[in-house]
C-alpha positions in Angstrom: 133.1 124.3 112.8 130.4 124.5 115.7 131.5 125.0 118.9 130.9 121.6 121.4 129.4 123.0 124.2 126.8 124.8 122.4 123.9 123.0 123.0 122.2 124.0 119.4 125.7 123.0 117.9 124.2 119.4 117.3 121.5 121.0 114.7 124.4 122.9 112.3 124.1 121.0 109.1 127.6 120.8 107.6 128.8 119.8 103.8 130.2 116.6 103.6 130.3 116.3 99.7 130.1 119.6 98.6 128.6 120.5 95.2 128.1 123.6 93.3 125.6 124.0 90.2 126.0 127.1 89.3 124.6 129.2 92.2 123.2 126.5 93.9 124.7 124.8 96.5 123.2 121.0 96.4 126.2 120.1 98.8 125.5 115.9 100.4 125.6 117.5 104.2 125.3 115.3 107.5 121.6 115.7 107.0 121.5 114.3 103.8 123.4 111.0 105.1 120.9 110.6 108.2 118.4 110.3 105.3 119.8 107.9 103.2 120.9 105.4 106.7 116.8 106.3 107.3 116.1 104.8 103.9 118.6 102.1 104.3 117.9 100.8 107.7 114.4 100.7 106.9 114.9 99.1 103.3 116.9 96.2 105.2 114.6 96.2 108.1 111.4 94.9 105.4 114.0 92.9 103.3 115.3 90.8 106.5 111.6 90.6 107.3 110.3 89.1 103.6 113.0 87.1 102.5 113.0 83.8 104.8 108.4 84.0 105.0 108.7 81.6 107.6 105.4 79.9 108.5 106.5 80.8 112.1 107.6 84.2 112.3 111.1 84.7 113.1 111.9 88.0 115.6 112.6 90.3 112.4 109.7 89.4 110.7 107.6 89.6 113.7 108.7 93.2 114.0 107.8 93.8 110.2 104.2 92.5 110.4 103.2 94.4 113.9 104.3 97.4 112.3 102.3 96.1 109.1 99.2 96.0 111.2 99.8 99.1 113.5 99.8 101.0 110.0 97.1 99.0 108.4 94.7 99.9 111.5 95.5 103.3 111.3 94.6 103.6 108.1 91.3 101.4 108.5 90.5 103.4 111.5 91.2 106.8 110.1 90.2 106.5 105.9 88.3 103.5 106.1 88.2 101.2 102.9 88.8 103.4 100.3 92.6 104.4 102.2 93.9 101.2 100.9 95.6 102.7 97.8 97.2 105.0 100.0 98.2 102.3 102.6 102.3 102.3 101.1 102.3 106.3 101.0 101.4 106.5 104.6 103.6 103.4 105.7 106.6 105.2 104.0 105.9 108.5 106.1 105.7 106.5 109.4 108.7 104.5 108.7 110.7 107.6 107.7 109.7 109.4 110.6 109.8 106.8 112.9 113.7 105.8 112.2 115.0 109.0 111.7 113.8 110.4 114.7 115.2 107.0 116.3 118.2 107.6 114.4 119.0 111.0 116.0 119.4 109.4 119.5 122.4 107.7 118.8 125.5 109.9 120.1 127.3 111.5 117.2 124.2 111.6 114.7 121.7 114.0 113.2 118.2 114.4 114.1 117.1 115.4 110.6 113.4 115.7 111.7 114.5 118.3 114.1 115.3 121.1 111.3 111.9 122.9 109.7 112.9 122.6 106.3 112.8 119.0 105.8 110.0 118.7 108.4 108.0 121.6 106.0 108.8 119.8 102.9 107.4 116.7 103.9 104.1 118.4 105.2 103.7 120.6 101.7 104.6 117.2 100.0 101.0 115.6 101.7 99.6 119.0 101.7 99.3 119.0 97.9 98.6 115.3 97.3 96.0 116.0 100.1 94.6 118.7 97.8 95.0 116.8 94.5 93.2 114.0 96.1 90.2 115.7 97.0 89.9 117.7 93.4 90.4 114.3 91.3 87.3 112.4 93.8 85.0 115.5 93.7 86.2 118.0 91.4 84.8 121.5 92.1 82.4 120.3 94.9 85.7 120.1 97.0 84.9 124.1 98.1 82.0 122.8 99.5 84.5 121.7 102.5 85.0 125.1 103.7 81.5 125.7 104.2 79.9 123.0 106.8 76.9 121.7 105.9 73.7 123.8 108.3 75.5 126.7 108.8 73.3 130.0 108.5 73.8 132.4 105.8 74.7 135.2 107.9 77.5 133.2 109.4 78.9 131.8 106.2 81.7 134.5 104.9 83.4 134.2 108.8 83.3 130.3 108.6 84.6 129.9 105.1 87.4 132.2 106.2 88.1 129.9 109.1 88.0 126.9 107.5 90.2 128.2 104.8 92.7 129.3 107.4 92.7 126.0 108.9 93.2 124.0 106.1 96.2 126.3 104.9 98.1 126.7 107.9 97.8 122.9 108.1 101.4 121.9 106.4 102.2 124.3 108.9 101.3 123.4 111.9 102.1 119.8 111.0 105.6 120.4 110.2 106.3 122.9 113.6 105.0 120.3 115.7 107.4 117.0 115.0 110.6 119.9 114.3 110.1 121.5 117.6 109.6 118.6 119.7 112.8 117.0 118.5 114.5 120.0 118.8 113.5 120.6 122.1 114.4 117.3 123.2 117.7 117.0 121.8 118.6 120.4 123.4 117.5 119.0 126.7 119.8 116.0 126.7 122.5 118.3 125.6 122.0 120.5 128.3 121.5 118.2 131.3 124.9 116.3 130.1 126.6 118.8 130.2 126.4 118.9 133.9 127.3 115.5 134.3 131.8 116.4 134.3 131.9 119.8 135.8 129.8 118.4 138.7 132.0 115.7 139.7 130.7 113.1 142.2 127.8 115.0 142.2 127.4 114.4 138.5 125.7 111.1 138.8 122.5 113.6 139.5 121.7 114.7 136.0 123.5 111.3 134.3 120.2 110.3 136.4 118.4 112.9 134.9 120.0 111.8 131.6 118.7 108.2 131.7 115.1 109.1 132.9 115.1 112.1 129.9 116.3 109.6 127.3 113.6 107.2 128.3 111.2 109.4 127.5 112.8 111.0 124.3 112.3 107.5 122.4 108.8 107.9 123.6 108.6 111.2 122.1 110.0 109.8 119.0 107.8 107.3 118.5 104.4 109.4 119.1 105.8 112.7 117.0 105.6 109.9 114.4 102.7 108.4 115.1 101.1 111.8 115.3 102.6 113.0 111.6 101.1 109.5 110.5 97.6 109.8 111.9 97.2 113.5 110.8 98.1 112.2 107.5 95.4 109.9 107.3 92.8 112.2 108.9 93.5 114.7 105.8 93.6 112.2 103.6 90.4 111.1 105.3 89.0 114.7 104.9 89.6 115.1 101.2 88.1 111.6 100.1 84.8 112.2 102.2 84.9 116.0 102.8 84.2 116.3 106.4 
């Protein structure tokens, strides 16, 4: 059991169903159920949204279809036409994102985005449809992308090397960035509330601190999603047009 006070106790992931196939432990942990209320709360969030299709929209389905449109201008802005068959994929991401990070500010849960590995897996996951993408629209011509157009001959074996870099460190980078923010921030609140008892009168300092910190962590939440989303659709938007 992790101790209490430690303020990276809250990113221990701990069997709650365990389960053993042979060598492998596929235990259901506390991570594991932050995903599935993710999925859920989401899954009820477009059903409360769709069912009553009220020619006035009620406050649930209101929420639905600005989310609908925040998505579907990302994806116009970002991909243009030809990101519409990747519209669902990319609302799915934002969605997931979005409520699991939003779910991990509720006292007693589990930030899920806030561990690498399920941050990495997600990144690799878009990573290779990224890359399948770009090799089903322009087959072998997709190497072409890590050599930009105009650039002299002389130059060419240091710019493929970056570009190669670049676009292989980018499941990477994408992944680092949402898991280390919410980690960060999560370890803050911990931190500064754990001044708030031993402090006494003076505690109503960092319960300040705590309020104005919060505040700004479901800010954080919302843009780390945002962010994962619109990279997302720039890659996408690199592989389809190769710039």
């Amino acid at each position: 059991m992790a101790d209490a006070n430690n303020p990276l106790a809250q990113f221990v992931i701990e069997p709650l169903i365990p389960i053993k196939l042979g060598e492998l432990d596929a235990s259901f942990t506390n991570s594991s159920l932050f995903m599935v209320l993710t999925v859920l709360a989401t899954t009820a969030l477009m059903v409360l949204a769709v069912r009553p299709r009220a020619a006035v929209p009620g406050r649930w389905q209101l929420l639905a279809e600005l989310r609908y449109e925040f998505i579907a201008k990302m994806v116009s802005d970002n991909i243009g036409k030809e990101g519409k068959p990747y519209f669902s994929f990319i609302f799915t991401i934002f969605m997931f994102v979005l409520f699991g990070n939003f779910l991990g500010m509720l006292p007693y849960s589990f930030t899920f985005t806030s561990h690498i590995a399920v941050t990495l897996t997600m990144a690799l996951v878009i990573f290779v449809l990224v890359t399948v993408i770009a090799f089903m629209k322009h087959g072998m011509h997709f190497f072409s992308f890590f050599l930009p157009a105009g650039v002299p001959i002389f130059l060419s074996p240091l710019m493929i090397s970056i570009e190669v870099i670049s676009y292989f460190t980018r499941p990477f980078s994408l992944s680092i960035r949402l898991f280390a923010n919410m980690m960060a921030g999560h370890t803050l609140l911990k931190v500064v509330g754990g001044f708030v008892f031993p402090l006494g009168l003076l505690g109503i300092i960092p319960v300040a601190g705590l309020v104005a910190i919060t505040g700004l962590e479901f800010l954080i939440a919302f843009l780390q999603a945002y962010i994962f989303t619109i990279l997302t659709c720039i890659y996408i938007n690199d592989a389809i047009h190769l710039h």
